[in-house]
C-alpha positions in Angstrom: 66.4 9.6 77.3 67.9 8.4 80.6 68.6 11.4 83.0 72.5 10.8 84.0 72.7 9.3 87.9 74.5 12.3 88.9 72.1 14.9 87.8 70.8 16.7 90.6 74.5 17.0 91.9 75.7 18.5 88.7 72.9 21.0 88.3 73.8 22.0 91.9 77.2 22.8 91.0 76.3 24.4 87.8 74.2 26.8 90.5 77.2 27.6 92.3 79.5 28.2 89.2 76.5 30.6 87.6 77.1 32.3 91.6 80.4 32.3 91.6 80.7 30.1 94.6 84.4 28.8 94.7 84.6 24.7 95.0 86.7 21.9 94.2 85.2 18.4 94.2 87.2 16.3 96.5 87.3 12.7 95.4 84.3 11.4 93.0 83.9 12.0 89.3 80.9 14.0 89.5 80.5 12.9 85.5 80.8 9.3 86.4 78.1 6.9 85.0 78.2 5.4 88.8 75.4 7.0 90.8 77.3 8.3 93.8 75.9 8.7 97.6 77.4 11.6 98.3 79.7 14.1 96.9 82.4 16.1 98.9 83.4 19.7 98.3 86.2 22.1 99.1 84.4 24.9 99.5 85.3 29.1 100.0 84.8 29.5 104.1 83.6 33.2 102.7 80.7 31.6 101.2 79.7 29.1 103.3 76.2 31.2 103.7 75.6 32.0 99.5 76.0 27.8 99.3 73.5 27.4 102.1 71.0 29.7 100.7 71.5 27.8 97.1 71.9 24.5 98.6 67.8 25.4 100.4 66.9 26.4 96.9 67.9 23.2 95.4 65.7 21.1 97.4 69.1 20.2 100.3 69.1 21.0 104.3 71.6 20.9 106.7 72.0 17.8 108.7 75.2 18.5 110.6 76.5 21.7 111.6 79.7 21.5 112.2 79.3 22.4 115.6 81.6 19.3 116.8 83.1 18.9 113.8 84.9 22.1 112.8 85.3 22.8 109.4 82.5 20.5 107.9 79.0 20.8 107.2 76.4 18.1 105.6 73.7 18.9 103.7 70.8 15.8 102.7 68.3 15.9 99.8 65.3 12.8 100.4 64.0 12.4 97.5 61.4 9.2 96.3 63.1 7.3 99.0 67.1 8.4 97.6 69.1 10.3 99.2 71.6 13.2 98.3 74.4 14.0 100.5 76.5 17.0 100.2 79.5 16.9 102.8 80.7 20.8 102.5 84.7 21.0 103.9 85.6 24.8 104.7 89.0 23.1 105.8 90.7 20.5 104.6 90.3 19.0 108.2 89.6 16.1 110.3 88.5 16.3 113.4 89.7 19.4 114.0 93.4 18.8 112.9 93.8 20.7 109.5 96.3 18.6 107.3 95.9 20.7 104.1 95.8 24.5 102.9 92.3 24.4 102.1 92.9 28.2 100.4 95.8 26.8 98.0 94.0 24.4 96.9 90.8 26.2 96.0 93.6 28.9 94.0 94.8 25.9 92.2 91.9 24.1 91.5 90.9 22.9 87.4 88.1 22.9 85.7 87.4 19.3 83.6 84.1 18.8 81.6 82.5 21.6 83.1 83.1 21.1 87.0 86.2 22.3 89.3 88.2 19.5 90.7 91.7 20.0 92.7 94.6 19.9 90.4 96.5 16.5 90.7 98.9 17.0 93.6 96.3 18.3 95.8 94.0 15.2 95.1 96.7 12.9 95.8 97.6 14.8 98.8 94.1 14.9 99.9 92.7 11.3 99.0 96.1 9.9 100.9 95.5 11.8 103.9 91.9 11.4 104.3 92.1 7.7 103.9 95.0 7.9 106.3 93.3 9.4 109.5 89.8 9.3 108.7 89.5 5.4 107.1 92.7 4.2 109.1 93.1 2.3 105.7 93.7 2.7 101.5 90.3 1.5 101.0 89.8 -0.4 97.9 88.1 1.8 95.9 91.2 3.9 96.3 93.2 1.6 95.9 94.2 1.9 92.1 93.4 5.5 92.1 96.6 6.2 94.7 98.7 3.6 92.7 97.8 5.0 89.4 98.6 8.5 90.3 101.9 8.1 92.5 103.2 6.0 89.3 102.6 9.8 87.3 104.2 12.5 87.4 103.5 14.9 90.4 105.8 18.1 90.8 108.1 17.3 93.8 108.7 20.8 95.0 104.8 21.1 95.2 104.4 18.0 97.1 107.1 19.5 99.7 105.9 22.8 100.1 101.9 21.4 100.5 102.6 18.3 102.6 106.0 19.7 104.4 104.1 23.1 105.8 101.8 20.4 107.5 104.7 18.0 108.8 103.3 15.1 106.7 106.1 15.4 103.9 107.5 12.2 105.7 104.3 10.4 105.9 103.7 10.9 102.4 107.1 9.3 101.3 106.4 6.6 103.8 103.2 4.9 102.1 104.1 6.6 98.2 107.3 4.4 98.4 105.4 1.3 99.7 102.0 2.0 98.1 100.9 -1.2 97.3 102.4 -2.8 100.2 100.5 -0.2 102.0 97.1 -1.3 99.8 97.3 -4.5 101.4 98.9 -4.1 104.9 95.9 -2.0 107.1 99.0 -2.1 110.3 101.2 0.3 108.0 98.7 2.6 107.7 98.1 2.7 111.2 101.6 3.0 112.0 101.6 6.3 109.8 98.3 7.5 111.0 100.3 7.9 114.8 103.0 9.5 113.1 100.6 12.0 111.1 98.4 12.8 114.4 101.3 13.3 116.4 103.0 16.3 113.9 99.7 17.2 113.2 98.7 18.3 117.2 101.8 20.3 117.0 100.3 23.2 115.2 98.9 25.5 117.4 96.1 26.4 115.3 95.1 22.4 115.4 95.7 22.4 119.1 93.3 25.5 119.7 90.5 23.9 117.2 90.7 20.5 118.6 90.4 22.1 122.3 87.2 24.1 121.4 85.7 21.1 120.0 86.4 19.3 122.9 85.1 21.8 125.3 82.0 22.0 123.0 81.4 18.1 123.4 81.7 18.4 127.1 79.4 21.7 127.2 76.3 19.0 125.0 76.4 17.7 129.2 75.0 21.2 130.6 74.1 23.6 127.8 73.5 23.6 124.5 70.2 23.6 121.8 68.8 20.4 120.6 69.9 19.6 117.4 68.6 15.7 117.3 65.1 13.8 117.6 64.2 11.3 119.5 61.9 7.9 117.8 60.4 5.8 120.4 59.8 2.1 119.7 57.2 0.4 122.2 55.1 -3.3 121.8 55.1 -6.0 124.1 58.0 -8.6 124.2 58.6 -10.3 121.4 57.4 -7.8 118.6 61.0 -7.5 117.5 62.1 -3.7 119.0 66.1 -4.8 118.9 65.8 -6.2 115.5 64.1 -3.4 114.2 66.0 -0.6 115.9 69.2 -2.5 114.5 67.1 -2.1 110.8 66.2 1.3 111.6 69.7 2.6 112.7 71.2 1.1 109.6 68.6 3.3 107.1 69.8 6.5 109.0 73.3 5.8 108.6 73.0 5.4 104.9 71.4 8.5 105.2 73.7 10.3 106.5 72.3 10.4 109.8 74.1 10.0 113.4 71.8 8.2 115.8 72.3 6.7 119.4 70.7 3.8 120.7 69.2 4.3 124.7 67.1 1.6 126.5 64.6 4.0 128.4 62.2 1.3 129.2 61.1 1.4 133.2 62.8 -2.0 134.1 65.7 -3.7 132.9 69.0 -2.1 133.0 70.2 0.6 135.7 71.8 3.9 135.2 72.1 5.1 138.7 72.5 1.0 140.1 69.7 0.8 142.3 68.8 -2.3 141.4 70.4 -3.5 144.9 68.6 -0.9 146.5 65.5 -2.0 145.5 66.1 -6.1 146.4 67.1 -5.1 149.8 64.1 -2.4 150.3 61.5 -4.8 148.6 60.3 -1.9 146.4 58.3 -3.5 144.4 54.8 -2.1 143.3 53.6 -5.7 142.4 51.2 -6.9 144.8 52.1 -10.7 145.2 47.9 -11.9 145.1 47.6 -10.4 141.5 50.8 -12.9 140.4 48.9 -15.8 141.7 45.8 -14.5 140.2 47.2 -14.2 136.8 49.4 -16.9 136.9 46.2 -19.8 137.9 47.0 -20.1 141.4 44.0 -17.8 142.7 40.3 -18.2 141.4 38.8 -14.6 142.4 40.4 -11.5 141.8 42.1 -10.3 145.2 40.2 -6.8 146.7 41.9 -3.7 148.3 44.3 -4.2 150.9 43.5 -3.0 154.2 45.6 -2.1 157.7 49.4 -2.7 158.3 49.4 -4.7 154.2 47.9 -2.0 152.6 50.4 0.7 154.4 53.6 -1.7 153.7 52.5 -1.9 150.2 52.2 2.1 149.8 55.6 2.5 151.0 57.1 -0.2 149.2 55.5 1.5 145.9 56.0 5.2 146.7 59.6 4.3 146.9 59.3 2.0 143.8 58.0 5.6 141.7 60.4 7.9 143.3 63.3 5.8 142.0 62.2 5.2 138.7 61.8 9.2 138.3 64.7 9.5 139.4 66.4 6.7 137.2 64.1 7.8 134.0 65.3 11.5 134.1 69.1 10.7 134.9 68.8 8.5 131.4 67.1 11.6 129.8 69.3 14.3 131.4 73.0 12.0 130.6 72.1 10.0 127.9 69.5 11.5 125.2 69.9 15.0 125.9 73.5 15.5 125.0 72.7 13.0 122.0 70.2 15.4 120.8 72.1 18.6 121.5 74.9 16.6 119.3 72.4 16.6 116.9 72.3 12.3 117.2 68.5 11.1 116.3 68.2 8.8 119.6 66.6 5.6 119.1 64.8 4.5 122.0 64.5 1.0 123.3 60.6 0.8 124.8 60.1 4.6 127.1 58.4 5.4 130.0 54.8 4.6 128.8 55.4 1.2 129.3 54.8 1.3 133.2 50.8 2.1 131.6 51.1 -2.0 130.5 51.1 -2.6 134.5 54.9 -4.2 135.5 56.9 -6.2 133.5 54.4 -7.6 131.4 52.4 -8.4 134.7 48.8 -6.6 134.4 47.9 -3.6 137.3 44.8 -2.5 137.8 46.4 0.2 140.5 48.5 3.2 140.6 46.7 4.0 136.8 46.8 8.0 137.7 50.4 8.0 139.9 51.9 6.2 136.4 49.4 8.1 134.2 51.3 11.5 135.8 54.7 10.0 135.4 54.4 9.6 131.6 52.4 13.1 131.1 55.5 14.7 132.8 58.2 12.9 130.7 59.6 14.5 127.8 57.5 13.3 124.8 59.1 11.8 121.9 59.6 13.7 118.4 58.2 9.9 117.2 56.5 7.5 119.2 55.9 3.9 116.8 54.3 1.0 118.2 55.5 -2.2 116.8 53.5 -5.1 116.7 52.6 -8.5 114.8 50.5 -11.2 114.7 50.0 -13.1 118.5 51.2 -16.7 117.3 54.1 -15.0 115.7 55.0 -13.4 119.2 53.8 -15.8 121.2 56.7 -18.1 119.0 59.4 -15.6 119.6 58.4 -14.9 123.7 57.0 -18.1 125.1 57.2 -17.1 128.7 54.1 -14.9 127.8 51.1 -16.7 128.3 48.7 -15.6 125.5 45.9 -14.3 127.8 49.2 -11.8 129.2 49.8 -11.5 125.7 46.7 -10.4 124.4 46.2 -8.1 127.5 49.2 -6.5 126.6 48.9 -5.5 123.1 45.6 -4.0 124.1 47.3 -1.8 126.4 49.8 -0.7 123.6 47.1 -0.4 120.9 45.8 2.0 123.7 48.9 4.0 124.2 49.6 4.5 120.4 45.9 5.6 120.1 46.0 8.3 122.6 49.7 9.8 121.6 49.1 9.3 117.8 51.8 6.8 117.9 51.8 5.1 113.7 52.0 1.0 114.1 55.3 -0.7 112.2 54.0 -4.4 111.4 56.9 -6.8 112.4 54.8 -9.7 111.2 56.6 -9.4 107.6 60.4 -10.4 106.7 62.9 -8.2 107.3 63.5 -6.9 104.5 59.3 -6.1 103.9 59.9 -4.5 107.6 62.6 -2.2 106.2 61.0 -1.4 103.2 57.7 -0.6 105.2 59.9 2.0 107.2 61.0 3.5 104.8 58.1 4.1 102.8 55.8 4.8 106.2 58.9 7.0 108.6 61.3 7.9 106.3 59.3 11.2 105.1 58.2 11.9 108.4 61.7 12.0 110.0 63.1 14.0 106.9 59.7 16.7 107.5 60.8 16.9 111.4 64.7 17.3 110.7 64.0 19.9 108.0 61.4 21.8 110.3 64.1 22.0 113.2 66.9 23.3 110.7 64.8 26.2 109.3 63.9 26.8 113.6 67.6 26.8 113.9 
């Protein structure tokens, strides 16, 4: 016999009734035939700690604390590549603004086939609202649901006392009187949205709880634990590292997972600008013999520099080194650390071991222990994967490489991902054989590192 789709969330609410944890599914028919993603629950603030101990018994962690986001918790099961998402509400809340009386509607709650769902008012209330402020829109999978159930009776004096305590009484007779209009017409529903935010920031409790989660984000800038990993992707040009990130940050989202995308390569784009600063100073660490050298113009290797060159060139490079620290740690100290303390898994476009390749794809036989010391002293990555393929397929993709640069630089990476332990992601393969292939290979590894930091936490 077939297991039903919904199993492992309906023997985790059987746990909480047998505990006599209060909760009211949200939305979803948790006895559907439809597999769901994720299930929501209004849940007994009280208890929030019982459901956590009995959520870690039933094989879920915590992904999101609430911290910046008041009143909410997530909770992820990974399970033979399937994933089970929990989002706990202890308020009926968004961000920060409570619309609902999350304690009403737990008193008021009915049981149906064995699970507790809120009684019909509150789920119209509730499915209206959410798709108000949070989706800016009646989606469409809501969009016979809402029809269906403003066409029924729903008691009037409820409706005034739960949505008129909240100031939304007159946003719910806006879109229940044009409901299908409404369905169809995203700009009404926008309209309405203003109008609910605006009578919503008028409660002082909303105005104090939006203010403390504001002051929270800011404090992620200076202070704060980290919450988030970061996953390096290095390889030479061509490998694919934007394609795959784009793969990548697309599997975490369907997981459930907030993530941040940060190039933290040693060239390309500026943080702090100095990118003027280092045309006008010359502060470049490339010696201009080794790019004729490399590039055919030079037969013999050029030797060491001697006298005034060799003192130019130092200065030129120590400059060149004392920038780039002080570029590399601005990205790190205003771009991935507050992602991670957010609890964001940062995706990193190429990281600072890529000044080990020599300079931008150029080989460097010099300043190996100055950039050696750089990356040693650089935060290290929670995940470091080296993406690579076959040379003709990135010599087809990056033709300004030559394929002697080429094959010099993939033995540099295969170096770097050697010493750190770094696992290799073949882009050689179709997309969709790359996505699978992460996965299958990353997937577990992530999941192991989040859980880890949770229980730490």
């Amino acid at each position: 016999m077939t297991a039903h789709p919904n199993k492992i969330y309906q023997e985790f609410l059987q746990k909480l009734t047998r505990k006599n944890i209060q909760y009211a599914i949200l939305r979803d028919d948790i006895t559907s035939k439809a597999g769901l993603r994720e299930v929501d629950l209004l849940v007994n603030p009280a208890q929030i700690k019982l459901l956590a101990q009995t959520a870690g018994t039933a094989g879920f962690f915590m992904i999101k604390d609430g911290y910046l986001n008041p009143g909410k918790k997530v909770f992820l099961r990974y399970e033979s590549g399937v994933s089970y998402l929990l989002d706990i509400h202890e308020l009926m809340v968004y961000r920060g603004l409570e619309f609902m009386d999350s304690t009403q509607a737990l008193r008021n709650r009915v049981r149906h086939n064995g699970f507790y769902y809120l009684k019909k008012e509150d789920f119209v209330l509730g499915l209206l609202f959410h798709n108000i402020l949070a989706k800016k829109e009646i989606q469409p999978i809501h969009h016979v649901i809402l029809e269906r159930s403003l066409e029924e009776y729903l008691d009037r004096n409820y409706i005034e006392r739960a949505a008129g305590r909240f100031g939304m009484l007159e946003v719910f007779d806006q879109v229940a009187s044009q409901i299908a209009a409404a369905c169809e017409n995203p700009p009404i529903i926008g309209t309405l949205r203003m109008l609910a935010l605006a009578r919503l920031k008028r409660r002082p409790a909303n105005i104090f709880r939006v203010f403390r989660t504001r002051f929270r984000y800011l404090g992620t800038y200076f202070f704060g634990r980290k919450r988030g990993i970061v996953i390096a992707f290095i390889g030479p040009d061509g490998v694919g590292k934007s394609t795959v990130i784009e793969y990548v940050r697309d599997i975490l989202r369907q997981n459930g997972l907030s993530t941040q995308v940060a190039y933290l390569g040693p060239w390309g784009s500026s943080l702090l600008k100095l990118k003027k600063i280092f045309s006008w100073l010359n502060a470049i660490p490339y010696r201009a013999d080794y790019k004729e050298f490399y590039a055919g113009k030079r037969q013999e290797k050029p030797g060491k520099l001697t006298g005034f060159e060799k003192w130019k060139f130092f200065i030129r490079s120590f400059i060149y080194y004392l920038f780039l620290i002080l570029e590399m740690w601005a990205r790190w100290w205003l771009r991935v650390l507050p992602a991670l303390r957010q609890g964001k898994i940062v995706l990193a476009d190429r990281y600072i071991y890529d000044i080990l390749t020599g300079y931008k794809n150029r080989p460097m036989d010099y300043h190996v222990a100055i950039r050696a010391y750089i990356c040693k002293n650089y935060p290290r990555p929670e995940i470091g994967i080296l993406l690579d393929a076959e040379p003709d397929i990135i010599f087809s993709r990056k033709p300004q490489l030559s394929r002697a640069q080429l094959q010099h630089s993939r033995g540099l990476y295969h170096e770097i991902a050697t010493e750190n332990n770094f696992p290799i992601l073949d882009t050689s393969q179709s997309a969709e054989q790359t996505r699978s292939q992460f996965k299958d290979k990353f997937m577990p590894i992530i999941i192991d590192i989040l859980q880890r930091r949770t229980l730490n936490l």
